[in-house]
C-alpha positions as CSV (number, residue, x, y, z in Angstrom):
1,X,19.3,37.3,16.2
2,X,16.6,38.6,13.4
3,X,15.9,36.6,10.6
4,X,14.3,38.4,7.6
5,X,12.6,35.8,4.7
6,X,13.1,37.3,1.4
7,X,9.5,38.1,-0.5
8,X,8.7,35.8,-2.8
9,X,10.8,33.4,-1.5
10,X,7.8,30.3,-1.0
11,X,7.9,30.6,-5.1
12,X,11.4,30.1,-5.4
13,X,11.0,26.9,-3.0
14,X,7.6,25.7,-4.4
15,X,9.0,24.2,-7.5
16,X,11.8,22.1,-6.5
17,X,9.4,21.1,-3.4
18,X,7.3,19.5,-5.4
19,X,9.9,17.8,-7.8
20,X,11.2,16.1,-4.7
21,X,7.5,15.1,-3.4
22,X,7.3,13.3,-6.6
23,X,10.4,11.7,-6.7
24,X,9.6,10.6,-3.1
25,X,6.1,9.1,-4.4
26,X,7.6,7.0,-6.8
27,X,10.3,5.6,-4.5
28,X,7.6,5.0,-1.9
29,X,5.6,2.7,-4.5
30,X,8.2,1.2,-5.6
31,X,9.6,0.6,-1.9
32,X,6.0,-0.8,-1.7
33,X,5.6,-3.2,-4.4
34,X,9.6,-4.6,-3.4
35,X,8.1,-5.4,0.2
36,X,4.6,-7.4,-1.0
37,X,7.1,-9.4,-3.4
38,X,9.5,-10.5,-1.0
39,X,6.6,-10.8,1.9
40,X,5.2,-13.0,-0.9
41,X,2.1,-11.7,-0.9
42,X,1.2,-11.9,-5.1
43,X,-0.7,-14.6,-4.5
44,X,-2.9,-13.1,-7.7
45,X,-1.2,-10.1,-8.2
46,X,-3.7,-7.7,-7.1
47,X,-2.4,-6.3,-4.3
48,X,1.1,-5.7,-6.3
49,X,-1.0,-4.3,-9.6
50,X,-2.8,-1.9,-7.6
51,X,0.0,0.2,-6.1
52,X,0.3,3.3,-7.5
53,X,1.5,6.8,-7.2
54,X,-0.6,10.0,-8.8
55,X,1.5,13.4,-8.0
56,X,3.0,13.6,-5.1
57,X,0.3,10.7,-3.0
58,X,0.6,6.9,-3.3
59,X,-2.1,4.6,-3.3
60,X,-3.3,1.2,-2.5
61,X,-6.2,0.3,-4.5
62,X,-7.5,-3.6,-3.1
63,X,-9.7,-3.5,-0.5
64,X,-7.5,-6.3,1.5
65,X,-4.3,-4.2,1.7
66,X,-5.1,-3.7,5.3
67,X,-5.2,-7.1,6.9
68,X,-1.7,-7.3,4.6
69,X,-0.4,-4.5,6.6
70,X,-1.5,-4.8,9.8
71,X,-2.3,-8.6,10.6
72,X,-5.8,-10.0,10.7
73,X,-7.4,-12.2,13.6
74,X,-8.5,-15.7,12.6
75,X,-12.0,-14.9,10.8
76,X,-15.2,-16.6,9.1
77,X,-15.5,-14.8,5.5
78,X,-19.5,-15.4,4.2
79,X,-20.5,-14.3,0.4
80,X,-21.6,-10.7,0.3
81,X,-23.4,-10.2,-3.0
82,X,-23.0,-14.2,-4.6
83,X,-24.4,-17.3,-3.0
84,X,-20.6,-18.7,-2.9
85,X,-16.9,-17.6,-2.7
86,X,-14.4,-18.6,-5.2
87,X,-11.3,-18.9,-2.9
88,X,-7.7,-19.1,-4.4
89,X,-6.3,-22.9,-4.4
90,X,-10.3,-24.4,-4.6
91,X,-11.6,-26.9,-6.8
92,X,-14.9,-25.8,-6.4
93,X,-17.1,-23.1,-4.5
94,X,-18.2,-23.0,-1.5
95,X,-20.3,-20.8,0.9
96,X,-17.8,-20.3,4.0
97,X,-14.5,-19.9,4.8
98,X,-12.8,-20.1,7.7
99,X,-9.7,-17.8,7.4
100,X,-6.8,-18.5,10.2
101,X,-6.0,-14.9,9.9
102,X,-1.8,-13.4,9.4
103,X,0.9,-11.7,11.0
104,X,1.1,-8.0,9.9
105,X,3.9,-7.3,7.1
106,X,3.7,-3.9,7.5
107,X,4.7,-3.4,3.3
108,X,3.4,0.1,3.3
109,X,4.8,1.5,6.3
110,X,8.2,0.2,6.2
111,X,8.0,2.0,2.6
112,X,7.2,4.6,3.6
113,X,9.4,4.9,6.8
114,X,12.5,4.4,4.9
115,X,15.5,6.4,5.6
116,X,16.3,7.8,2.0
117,X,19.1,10.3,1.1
């Protein structure tokens, strides 16, 4: 069998390629931000606010996202830059935290491992 490929023919599939990358990037956030709501995971709304799609690429844009997604082992969190943590739920601050850690909800990759038509 010989199969010949028109010229040209990446323009003629370039354009619709990339209407359907974006339609797929907005599903995918969207996907995303259904799976930290019902994971309830908008504790304050940052993880949820910062999930966003540009083009045809979706982004996270917390720095916690990943112990959301993939679990995190019981931890001790210390104050980087201040000499005390505001925590969530606190009355006051304090200089230590003992975090018990979380099971993995995996809100990203069962996004973007949906079967979609």
């Amino acid at each position: 069998m010989l199969i010949v490929m028109v010229p040209g023919w990446q323009a003629k599939v370039r354009g619709p390629m990339l209407r359907l990358q974006r339609k797929m990037a907005v599903e995918v956030a969207d996907d995303a931000r259904r799976n930290v709501i019902s994971a309830g995971l908008i504790d304050t709304g940052d993880l949820l606010m910062s999930i966003r799609e540009e083009g045809t690429r979706v982004y996270v844009g917390t720095d916690h996202w990943a112990p959301h997604e993939y679990g995190a082992r019981p931890h001790t969190i210390r104050p980087v830059i201040k000499r005390a943590l505001w925590w969530v739920g606190l009355e006051h601050p304090v200089n230590i935290v003992h975090h018990p850690g979380n099971r993995a909800t995996a809100f990203m990759r069962r996004a973007l491992y949906k079967k979609r038509g």
